[in-house]
C-alpha positions, 0 to 999 in steps of 0.5 A: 511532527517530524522527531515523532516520524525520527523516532518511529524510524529509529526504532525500524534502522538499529542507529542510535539516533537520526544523525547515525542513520545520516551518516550511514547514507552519507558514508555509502559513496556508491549506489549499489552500497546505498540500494542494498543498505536500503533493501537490507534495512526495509526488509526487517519492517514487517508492517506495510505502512511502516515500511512505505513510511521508511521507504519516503523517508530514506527518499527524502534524505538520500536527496538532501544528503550529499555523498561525495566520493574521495576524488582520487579514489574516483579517479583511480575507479572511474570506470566502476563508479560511473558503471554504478551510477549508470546501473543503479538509481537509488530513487528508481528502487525506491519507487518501483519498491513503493509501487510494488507495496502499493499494489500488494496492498491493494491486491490484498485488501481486495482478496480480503474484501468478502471477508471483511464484508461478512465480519461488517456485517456481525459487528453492525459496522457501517457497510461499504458500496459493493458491486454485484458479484461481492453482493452475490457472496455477502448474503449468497444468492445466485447471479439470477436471484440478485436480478430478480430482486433488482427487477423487485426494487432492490435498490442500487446506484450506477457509476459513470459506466453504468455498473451496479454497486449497492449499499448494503444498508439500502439493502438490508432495509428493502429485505426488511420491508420486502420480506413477503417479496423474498420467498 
């Protein structure tokens, strides 16, 4: 599993094979090389999940892979690499860059949901629970219609909290039944 996961990165990093890539981390002695290396290498990844896959991955080798510092070059910048190993956190900028994907991505699946609803709907798709205002949008009635048709014997279920959320099958199937009900 782990060359199909070499071989995906690979395609993503422009190094002609994991050890190159290996190297390249090892090569960057301090953190703020590392970071821009990271941040210039998963800015080139345009699919999201590929980039969240790069992201784990350069995680999991920057903790496996030492990068040592010629000491009398340490000595001589002391101060420089201590500054950088205080400001910059190869692992905080990778959480906080995985954090930010994870809430886009979340963001955008449901700014894209009604969307999605609709499409389901066409293609006979099994339809996902909804609550009451993507409902409202799916088969565009009114907050008040909704109600009355709850107060019909709309089906619907209630969460912990007691919000309504539907099934849309469950609910294409009372319209079927109900239709003398819907004028």
């Amino acid at each position: 599993m782990t060359q199909n996961i070499d071989a995906t990165i690979l395609r993503y990093v422009q190094s002609p094979n994991i050890d190159s890539f290996k190297r390249k981390i090892k090569s960057l002695s301090t953190n703020e090389e590392l970071i821009l290396f990271l941040e210039e290498t998963s800015s080139t990844i345009k699919e999201t999940d590929v980039k969240i896959l790069f992201l784990h991955y350069a995680k999991k080798l920057i903790s496996q892979i030492e990068r040592p510092i010629d000491e009398e070059h340490y000595r001589a910048f002391q101060v420089e690499y201590d500054q950088d190993r205080m400001n910059f956190n190869p692992e905080l900028w990778i959480n906080a860059e995985l954090e930010f994907l994870r809430v886009l991505h979340e963001f955008t699946r449901l700014k894209n949901q009604p969307e999605n609803l609709e499409l389901g709907k066409a293609s006979n798709s099994p339809m996902p629970l909804i609550r009451h205002d993507a409902m409202q949008k799916l088969f565009k009635w009114s907050r008040t219609t909704l109600n009355r048709r709850i107060a019909l014997g709309l089906p619907y279920h209630e969460d912990p909290a007691k919000a309504k959320f539907f099934d849309v099958n469950e609910v294409n199937e009372w319209i079927k039944e109900n239709s003398s009900l819907m004028n």
